[in-house]
N, CA, C and O atoms as CSV, one atom per row, in Angstrom:
chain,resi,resn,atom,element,x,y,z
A,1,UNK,N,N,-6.115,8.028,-17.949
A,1,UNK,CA,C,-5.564,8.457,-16.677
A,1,UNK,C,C,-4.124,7.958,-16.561
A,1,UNK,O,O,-3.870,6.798,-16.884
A,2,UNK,N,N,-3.104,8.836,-16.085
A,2,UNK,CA,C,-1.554,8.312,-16.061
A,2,UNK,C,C,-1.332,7.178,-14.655
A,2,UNK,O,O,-1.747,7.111,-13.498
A,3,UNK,N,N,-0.676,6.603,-15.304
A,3,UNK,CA,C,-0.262,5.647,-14.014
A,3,UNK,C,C,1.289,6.092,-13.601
A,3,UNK,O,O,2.178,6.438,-14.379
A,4,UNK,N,N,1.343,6.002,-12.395
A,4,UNK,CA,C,2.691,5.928,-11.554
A,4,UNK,C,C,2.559,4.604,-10.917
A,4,UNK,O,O,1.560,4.134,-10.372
A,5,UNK,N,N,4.030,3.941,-11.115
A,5,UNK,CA,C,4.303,2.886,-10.663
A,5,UNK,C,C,5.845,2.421,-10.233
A,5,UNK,O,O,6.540,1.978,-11.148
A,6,UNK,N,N,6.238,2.471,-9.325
A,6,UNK,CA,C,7.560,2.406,-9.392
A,6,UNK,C,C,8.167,1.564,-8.235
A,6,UNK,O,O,7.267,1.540,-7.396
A,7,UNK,N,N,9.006,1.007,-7.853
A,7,UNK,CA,C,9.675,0.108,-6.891
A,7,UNK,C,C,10.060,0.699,-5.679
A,7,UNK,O,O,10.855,1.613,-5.462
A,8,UNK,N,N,9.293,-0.044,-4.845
A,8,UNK,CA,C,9.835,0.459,-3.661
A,8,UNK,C,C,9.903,-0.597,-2.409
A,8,UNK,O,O,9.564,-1.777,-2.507
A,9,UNK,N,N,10.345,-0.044,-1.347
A,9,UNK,CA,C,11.576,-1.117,-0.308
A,9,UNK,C,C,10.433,-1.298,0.391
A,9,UNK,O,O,9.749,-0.359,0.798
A,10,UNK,N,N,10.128,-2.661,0.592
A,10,UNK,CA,C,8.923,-3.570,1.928
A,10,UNK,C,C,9.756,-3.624,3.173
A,10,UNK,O,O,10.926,-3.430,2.841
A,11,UNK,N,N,9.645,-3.814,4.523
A,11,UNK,CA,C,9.881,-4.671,5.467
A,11,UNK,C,C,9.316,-5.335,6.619
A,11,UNK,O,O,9.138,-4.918,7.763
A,12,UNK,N,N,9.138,-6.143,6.232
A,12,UNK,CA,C,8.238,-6.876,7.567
A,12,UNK,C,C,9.187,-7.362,8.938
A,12,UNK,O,O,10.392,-7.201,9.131
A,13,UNK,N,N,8.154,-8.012,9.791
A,13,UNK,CA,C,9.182,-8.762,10.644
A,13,UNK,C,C,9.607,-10.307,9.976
A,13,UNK,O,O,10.343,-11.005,10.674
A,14,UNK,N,N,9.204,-10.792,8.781
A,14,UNK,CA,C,9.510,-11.984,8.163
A,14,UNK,C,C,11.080,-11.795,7.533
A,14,UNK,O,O,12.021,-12.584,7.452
A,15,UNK,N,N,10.912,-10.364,7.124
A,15,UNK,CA,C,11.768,-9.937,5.901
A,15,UNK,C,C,11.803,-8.609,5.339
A,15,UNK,O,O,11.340,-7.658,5.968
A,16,UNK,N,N,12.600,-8.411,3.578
A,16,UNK,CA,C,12.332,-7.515,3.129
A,16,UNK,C,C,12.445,-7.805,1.422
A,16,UNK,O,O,12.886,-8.831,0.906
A,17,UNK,N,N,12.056,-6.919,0.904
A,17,UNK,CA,C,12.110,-6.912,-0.754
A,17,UNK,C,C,11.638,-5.764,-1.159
A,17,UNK,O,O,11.098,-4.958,-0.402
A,18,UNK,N,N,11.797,-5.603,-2.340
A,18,UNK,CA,C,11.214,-4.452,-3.099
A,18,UNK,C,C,10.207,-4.678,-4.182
A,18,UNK,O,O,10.698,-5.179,-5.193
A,19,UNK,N,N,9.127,-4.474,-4.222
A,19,UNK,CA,C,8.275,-4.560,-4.806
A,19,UNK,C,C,7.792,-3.381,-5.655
A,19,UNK,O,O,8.231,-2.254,-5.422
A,20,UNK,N,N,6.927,-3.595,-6.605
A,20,UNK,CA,C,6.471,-2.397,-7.775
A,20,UNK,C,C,5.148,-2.137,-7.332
A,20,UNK,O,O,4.331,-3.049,-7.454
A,21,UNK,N,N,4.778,-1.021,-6.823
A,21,UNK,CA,C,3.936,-0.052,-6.297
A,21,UNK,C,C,2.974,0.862,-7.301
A,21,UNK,O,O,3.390,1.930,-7.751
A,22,UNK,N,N,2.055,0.503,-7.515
A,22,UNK,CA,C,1.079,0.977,-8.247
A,22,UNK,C,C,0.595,2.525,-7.337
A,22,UNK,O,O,0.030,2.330,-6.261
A,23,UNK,N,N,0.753,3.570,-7.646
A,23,UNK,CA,C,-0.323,4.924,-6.490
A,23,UNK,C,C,-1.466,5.157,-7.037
A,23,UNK,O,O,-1.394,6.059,-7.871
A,24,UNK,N,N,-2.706,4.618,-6.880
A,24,UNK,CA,C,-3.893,4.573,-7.039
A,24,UNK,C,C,-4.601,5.772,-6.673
A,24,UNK,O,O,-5.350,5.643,-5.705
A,25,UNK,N,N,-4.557,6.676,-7.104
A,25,UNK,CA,C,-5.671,7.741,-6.412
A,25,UNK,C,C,-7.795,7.240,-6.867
A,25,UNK,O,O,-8.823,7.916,-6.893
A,26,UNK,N,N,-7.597,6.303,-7.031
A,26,UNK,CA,C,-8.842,5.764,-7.092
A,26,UNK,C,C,-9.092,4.695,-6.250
A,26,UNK,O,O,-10.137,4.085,-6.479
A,27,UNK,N,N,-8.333,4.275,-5.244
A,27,UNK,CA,C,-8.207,3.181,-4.370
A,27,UNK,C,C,-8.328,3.831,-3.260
A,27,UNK,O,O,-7.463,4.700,-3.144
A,28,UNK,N,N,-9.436,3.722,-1.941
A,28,UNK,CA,C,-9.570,3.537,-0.563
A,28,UNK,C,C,-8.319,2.983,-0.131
A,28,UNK,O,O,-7.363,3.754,-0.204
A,29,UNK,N,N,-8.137,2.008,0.233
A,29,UNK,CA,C,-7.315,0.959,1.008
A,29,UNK,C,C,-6.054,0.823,0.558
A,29,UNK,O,O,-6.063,1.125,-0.636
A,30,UNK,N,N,-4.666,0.434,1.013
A,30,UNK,CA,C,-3.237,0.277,0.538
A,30,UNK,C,C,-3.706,-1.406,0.453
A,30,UNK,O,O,-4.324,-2.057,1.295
A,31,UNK,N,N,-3.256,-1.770,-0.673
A,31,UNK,CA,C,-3.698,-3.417,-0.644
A,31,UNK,C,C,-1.980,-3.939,-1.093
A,31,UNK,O,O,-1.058,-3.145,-1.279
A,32,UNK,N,N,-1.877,-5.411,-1.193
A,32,UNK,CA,C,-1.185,-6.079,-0.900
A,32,UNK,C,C,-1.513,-7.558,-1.482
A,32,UNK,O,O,-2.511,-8.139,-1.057
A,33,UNK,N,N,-0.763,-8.106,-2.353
A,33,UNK,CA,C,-0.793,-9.648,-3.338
A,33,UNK,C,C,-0.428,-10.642,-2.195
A,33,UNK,O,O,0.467,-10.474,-1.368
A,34,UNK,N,N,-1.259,-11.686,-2.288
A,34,UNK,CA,C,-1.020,-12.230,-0.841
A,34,UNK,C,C,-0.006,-13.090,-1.390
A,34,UNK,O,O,0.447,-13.938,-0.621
A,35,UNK,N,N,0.560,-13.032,-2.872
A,35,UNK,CA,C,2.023,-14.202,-3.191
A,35,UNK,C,C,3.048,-12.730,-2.662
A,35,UNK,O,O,4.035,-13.152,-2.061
A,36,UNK,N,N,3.041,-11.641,-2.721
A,36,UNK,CA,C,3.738,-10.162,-2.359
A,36,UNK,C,C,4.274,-10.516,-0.829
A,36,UNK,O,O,5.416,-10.672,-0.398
A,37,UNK,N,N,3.038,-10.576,-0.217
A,37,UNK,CA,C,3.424,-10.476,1.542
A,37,UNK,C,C,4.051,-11.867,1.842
A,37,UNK,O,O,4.621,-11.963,2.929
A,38,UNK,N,N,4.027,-12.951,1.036
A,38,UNK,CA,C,5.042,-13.806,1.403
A,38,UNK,C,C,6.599,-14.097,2.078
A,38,UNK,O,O,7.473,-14.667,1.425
A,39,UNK,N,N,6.741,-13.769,3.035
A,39,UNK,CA,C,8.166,-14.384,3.495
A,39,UNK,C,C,8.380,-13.058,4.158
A,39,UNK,O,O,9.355,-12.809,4.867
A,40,UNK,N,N,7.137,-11.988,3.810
A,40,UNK,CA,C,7.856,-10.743,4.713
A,40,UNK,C,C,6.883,-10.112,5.438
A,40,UNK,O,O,6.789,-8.896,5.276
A,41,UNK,N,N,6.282,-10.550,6.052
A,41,UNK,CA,C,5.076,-10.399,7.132
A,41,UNK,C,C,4.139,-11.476,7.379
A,41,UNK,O,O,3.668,-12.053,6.399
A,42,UNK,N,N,3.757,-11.874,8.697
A,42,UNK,CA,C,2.618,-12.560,9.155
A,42,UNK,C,C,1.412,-11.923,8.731
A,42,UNK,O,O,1.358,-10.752,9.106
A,43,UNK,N,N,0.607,-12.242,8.192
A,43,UNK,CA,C,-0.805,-12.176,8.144
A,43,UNK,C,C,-1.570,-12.037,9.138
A,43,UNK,O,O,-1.545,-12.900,10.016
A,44,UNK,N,N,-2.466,-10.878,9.249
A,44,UNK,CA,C,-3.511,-11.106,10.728
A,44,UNK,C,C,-5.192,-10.804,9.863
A,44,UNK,O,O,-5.606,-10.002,9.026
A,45,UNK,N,N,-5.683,-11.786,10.527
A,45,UNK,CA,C,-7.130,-12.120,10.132
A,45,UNK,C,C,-8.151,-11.172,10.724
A,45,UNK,O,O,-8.487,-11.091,11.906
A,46,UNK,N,N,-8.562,-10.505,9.739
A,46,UNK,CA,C,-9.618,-9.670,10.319
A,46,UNK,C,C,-11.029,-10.145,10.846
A,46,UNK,O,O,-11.681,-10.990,10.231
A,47,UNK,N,N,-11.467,-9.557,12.016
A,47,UNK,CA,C,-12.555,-10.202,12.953
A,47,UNK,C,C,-13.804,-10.223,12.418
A,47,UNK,O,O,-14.794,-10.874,12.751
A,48,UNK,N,N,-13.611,-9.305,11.410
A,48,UNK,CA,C,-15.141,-9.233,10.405
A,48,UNK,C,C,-14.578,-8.986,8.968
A,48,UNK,O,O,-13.847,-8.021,8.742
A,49,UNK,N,N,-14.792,-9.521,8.393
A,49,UNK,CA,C,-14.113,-9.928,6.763
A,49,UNK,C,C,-14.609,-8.172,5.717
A,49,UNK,O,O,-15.611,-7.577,6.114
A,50,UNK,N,N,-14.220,-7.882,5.119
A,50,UNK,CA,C,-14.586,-6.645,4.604
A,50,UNK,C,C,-14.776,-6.919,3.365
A,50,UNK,O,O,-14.083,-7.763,2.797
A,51,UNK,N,N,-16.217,-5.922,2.449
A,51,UNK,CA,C,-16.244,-6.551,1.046
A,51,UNK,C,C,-16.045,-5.090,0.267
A,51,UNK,O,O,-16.690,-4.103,0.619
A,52,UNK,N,N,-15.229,-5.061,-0.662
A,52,UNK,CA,C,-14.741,-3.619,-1.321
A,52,UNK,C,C,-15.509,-3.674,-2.999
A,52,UNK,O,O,-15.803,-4.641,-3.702
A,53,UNK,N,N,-15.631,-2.462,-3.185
A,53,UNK,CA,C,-15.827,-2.742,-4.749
A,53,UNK,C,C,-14.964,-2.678,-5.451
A,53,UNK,O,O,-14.126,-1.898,-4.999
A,54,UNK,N,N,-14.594,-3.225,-6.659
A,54,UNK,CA,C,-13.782,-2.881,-7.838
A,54,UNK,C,C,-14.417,-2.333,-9.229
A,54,UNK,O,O,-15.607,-2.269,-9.538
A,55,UNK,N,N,-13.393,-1.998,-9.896
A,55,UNK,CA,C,-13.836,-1.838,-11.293
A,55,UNK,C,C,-14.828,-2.713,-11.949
A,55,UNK,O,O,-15.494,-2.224,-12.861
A,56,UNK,N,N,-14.994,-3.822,-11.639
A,56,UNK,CA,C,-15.447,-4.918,-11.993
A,56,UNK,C,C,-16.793,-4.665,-11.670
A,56,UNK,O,O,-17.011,-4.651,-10.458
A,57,UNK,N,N,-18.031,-4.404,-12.613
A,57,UNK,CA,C,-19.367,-4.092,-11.863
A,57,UNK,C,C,-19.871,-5.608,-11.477
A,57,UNK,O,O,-19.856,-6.646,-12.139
A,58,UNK,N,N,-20.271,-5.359,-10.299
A,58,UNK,CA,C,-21.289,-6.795,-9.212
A,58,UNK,C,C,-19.522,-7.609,-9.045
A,58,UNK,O,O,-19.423,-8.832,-9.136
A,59,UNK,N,N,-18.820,-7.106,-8.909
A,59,UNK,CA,C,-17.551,-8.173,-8.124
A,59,UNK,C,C,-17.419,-7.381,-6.936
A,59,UNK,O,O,-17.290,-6.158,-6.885
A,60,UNK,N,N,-17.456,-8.041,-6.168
A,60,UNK,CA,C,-16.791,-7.605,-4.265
A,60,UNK,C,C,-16.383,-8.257,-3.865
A,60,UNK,O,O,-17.104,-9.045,-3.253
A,61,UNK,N,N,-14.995,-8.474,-3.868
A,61,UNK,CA,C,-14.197,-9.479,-3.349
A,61,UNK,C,C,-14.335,-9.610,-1.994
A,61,UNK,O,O,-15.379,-8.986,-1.809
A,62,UNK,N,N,-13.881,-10.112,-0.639
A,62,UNK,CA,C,-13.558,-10.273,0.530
A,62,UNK,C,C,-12.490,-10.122,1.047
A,62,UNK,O,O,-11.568,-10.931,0.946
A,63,UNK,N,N,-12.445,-9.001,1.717
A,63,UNK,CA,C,-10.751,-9.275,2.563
A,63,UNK,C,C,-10.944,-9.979,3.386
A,63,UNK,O,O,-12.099,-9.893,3.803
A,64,UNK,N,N,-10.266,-10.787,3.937
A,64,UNK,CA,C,-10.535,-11.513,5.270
A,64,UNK,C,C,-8.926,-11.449,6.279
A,64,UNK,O,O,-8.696,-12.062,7.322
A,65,UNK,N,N,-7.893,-10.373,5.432
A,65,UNK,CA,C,-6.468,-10.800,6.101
A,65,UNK,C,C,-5.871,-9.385,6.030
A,65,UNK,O,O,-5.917,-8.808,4.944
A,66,UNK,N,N,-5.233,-8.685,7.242
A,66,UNK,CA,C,-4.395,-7.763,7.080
A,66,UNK,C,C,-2.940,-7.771,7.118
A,66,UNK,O,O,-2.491,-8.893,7.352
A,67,UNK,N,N,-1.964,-6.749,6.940
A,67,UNK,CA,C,-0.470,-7.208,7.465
A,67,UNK,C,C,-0.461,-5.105,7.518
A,67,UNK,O,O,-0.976,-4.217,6.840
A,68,UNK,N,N,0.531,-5.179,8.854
A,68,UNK,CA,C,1.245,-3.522,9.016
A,68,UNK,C,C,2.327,-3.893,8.399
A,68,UNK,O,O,2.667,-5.074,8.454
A,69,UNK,N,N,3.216,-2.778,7.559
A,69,UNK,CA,C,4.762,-2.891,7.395
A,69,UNK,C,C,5.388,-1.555,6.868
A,69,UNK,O,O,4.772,-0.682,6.256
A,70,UNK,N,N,6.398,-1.544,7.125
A,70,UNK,CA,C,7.367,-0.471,7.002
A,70,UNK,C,C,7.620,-0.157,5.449
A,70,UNK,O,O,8.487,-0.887,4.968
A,71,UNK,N,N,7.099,0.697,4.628
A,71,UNK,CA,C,8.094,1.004,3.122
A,71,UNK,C,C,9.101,2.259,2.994
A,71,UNK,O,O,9.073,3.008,3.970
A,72,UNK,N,N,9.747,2.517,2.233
A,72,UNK,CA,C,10.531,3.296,1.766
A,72,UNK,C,C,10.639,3.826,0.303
A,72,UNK,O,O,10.968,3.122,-0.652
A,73,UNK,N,N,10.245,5.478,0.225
A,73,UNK,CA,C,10.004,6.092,-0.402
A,73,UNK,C,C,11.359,7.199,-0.793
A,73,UNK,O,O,11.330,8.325,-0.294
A,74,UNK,N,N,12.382,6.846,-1.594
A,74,UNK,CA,C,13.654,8.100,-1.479
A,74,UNK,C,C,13.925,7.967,-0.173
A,74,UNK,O,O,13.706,9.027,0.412
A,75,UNK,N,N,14.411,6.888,0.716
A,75,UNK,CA,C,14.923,7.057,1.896
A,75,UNK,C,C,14.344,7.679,3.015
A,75,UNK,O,O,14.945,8.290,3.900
A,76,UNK,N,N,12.871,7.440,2.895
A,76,UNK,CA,C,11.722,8.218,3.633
A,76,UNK,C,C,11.000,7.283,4.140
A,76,UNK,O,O,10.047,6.810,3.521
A,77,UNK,N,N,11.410,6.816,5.538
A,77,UNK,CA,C,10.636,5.391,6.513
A,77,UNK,C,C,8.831,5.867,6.586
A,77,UNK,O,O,8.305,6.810,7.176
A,78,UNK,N,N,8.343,4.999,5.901
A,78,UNK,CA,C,6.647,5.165,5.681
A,78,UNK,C,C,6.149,3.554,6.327
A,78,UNK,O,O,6.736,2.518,6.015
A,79,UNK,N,N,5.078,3.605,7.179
A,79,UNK,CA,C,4.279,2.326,7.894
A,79,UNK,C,C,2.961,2.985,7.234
A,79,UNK,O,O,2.595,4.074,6.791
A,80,UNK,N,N,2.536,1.864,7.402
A,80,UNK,CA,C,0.907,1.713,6.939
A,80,UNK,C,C,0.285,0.013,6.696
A,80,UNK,O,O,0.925,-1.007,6.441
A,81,UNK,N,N,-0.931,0.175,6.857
A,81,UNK,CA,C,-1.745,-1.554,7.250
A,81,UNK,C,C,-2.220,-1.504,5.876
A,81,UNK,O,O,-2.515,-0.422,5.369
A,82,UNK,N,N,-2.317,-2.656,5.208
A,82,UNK,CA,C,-2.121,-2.943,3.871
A,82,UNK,C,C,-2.688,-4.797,3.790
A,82,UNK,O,O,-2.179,-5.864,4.132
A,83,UNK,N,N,-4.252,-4.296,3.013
A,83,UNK,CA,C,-5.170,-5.513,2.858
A,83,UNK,C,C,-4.787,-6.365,2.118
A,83,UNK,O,O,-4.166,-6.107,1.086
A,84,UNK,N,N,-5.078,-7.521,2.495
A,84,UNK,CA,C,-3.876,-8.704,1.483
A,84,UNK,C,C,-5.086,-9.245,0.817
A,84,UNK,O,O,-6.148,-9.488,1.389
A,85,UNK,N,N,-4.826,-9.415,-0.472
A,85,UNK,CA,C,-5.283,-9.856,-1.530
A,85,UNK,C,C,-5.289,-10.688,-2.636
A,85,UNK,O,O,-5.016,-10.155,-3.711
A,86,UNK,N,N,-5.560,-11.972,-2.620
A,86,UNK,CA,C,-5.135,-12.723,-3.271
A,86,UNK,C,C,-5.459,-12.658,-4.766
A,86,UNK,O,O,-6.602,-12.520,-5.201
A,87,UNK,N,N,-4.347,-12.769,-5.521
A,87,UNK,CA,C,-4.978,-12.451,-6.961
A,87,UNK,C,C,-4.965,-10.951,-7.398
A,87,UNK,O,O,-5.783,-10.418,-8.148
A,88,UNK,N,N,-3.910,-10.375,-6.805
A,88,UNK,CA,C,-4.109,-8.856,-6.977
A,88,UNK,C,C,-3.396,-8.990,-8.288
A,88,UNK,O,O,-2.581,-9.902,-8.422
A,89,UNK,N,N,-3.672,-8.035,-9.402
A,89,UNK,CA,C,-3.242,-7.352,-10.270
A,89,UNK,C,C,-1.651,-6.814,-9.805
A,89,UNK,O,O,-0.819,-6.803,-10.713
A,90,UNK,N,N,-1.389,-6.553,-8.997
A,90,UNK,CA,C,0.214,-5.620,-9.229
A,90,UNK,C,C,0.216,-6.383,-7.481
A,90,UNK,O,O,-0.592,-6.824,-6.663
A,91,UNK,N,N,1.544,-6.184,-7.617
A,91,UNK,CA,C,2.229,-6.328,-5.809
A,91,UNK,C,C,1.966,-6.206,-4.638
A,91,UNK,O,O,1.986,-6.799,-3.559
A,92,UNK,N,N,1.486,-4.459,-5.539
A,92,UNK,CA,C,1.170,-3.788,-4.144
A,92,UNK,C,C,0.479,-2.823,-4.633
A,92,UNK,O,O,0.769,-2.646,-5.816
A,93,UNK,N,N,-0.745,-1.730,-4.034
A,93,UNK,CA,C,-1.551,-1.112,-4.358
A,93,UNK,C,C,-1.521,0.717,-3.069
A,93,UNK,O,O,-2.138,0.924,-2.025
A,94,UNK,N,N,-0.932,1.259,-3.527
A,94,UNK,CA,C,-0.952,2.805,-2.142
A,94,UNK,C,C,-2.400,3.021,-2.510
A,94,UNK,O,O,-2.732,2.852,-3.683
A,95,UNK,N,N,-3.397,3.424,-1.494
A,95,UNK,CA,C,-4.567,4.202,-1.851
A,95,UNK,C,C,-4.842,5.504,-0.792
A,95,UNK,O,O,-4.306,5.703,0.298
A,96,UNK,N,N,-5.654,6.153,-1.350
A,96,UNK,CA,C,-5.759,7.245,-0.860
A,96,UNK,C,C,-6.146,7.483,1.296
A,96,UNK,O,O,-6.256,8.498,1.985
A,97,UNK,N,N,-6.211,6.350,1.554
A,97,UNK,CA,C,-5.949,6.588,2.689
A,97,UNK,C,C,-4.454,6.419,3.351
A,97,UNK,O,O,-4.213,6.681,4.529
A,98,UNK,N,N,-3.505,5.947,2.418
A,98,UNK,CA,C,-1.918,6.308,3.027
A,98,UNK,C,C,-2.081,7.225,2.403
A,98,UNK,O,O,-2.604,7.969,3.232
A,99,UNK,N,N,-2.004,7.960,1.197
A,99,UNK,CA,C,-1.455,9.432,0.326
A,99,UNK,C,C,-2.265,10.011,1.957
A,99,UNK,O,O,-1.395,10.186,2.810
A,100,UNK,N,N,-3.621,10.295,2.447
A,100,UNK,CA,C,-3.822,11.445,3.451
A,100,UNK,C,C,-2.866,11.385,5.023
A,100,UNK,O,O,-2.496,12.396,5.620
A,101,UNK,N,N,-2.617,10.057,5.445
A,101,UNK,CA,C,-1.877,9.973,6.361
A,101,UNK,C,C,-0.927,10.469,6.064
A,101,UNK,O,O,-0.863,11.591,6.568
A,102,UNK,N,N,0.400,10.082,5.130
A,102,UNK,CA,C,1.470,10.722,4.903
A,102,UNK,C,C,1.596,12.073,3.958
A,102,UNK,O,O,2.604,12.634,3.529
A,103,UNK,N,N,0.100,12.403,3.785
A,103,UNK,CA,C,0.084,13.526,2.675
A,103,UNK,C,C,1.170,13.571,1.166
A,103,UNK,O,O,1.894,14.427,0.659
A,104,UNK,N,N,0.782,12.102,0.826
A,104,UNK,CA,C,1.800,11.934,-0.379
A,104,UNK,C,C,0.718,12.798,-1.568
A,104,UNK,O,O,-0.463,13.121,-1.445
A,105,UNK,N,N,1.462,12.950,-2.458
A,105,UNK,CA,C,0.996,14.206,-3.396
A,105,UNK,C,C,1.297,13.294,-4.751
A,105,UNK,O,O,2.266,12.538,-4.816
A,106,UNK,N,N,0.240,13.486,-5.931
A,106,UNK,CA,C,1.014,12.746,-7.150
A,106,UNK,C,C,1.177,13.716,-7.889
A,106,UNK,O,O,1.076,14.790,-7.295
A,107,UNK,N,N,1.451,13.797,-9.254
A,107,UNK,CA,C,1.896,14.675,-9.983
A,107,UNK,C,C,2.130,13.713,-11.282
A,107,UNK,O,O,3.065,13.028,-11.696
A,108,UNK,N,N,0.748,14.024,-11.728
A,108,UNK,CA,C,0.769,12.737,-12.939
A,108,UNK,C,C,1.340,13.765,-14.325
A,108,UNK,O,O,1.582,13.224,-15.404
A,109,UNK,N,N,1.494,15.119,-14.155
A,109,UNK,CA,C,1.664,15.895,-15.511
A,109,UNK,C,C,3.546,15.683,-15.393
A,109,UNK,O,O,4.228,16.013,-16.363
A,110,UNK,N,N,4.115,15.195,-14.304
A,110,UNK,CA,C,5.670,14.859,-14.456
A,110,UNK,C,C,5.824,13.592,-14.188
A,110,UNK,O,O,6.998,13.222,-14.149
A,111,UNK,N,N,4.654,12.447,-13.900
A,111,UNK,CA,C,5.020,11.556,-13.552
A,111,UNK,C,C,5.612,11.149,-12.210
A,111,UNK,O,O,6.291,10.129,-12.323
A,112,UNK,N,N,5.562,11.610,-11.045
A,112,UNK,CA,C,7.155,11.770,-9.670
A,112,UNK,C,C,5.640,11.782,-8.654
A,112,UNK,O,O,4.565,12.337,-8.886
A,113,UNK,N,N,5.900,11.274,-7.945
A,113,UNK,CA,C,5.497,11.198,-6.084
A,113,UNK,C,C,6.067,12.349,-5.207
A,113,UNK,O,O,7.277,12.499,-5.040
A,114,UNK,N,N,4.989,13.258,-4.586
A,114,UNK,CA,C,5.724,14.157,-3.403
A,114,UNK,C,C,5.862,13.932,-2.441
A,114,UNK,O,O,4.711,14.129,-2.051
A,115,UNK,N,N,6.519,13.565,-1.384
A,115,UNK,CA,C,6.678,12.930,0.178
A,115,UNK,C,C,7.067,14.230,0.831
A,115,UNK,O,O,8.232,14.461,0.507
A,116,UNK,N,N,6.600,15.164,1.598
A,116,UNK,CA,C,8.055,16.070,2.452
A,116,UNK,C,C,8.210,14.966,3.960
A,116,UNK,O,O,7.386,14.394,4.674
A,117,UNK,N,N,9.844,15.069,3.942
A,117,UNK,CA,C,10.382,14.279,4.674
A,117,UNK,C,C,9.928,14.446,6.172
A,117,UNK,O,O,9.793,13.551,7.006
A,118,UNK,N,N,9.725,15.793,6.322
A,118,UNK,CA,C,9.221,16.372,7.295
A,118,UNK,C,C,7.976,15.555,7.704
A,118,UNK,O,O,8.189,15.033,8.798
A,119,UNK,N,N,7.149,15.354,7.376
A,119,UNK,CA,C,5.908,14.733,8.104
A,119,UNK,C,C,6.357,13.310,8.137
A,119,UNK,O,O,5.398,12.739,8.655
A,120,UNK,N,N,7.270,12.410,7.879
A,120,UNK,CA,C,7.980,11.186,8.391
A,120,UNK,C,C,8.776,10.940,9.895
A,120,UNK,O,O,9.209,9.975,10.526
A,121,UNK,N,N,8.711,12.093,10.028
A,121,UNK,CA,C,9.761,11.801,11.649
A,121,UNK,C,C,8.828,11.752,12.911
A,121,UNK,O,O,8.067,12.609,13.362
A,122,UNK,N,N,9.024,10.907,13.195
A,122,UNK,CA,C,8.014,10.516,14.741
A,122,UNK,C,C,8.723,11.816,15.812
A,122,UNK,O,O,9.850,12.274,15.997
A,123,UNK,N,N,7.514,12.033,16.282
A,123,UNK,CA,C,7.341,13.245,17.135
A,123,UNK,C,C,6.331,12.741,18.156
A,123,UNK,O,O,5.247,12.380,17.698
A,124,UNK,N,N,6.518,12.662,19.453
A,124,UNK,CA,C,6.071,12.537,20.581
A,124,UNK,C,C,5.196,13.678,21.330
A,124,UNK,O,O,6.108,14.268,21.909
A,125,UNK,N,N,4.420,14.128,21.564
A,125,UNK,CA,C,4.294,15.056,22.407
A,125,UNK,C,C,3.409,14.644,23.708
A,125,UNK,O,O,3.213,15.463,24.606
């Protein structure tokens, strides 16, 4: 299976950085390296701890911590809540519940991420 992985802009209310972004289309949840969310978001503790599966058969880790934050995709302002994880494999993890919110699209036969800018602009009604 192809991987896309590429750098992209964090910002919390701590801070900001750019981190390397794994797009998981086999991942539920947008997750997050809890050495990653360091210095650029507060942590908020979830009221009931959540247990996910991994690749790993009989491992279910525990989330017990969330953080919201702002990324940037080609100059395309993207938010989304993102499970912190200690011991994560990569930085940062997109899963298929941001790709349906922002309807990000992959395209593993060119390698490239689809964003239309259009579904990024806050609209009130």
């Amino acid at each position: 299976m192809p991987i896309i992985k590429l750098p992209l802009h964090f910002e919390g209310s701590l801070g900001e950085k750019t981190l390397f972004t794994l797009f998981d289309s086999g991942a539920t949840f947008s997750c997050i390296s809890s050495d990653a969310v360091e210095n650029l978001e507060t942590i908020v503790k979830l009221r009931k701890p959540l247990e996910i599966a991994t690749a790993a058969q009989g491992h279910y880790p525990r989330i017990t911590h969330r953080v919201a934050m702002d990324f940037y995709f080609n100059e395309i302002r993207l938010s989304d809540e993102f499970m912190v994880i200690p011991g994560l494999s990569e930085d940062v993890i997109l899963g298929v519940n941001t790709f349906q919110k922002w309807r990000i699209k992959l395209d593993f036969e060119h390698d490239t991420v689809i964003i239309d800018p259009k579904v990024a602009k806050a609209i009130l009604k």
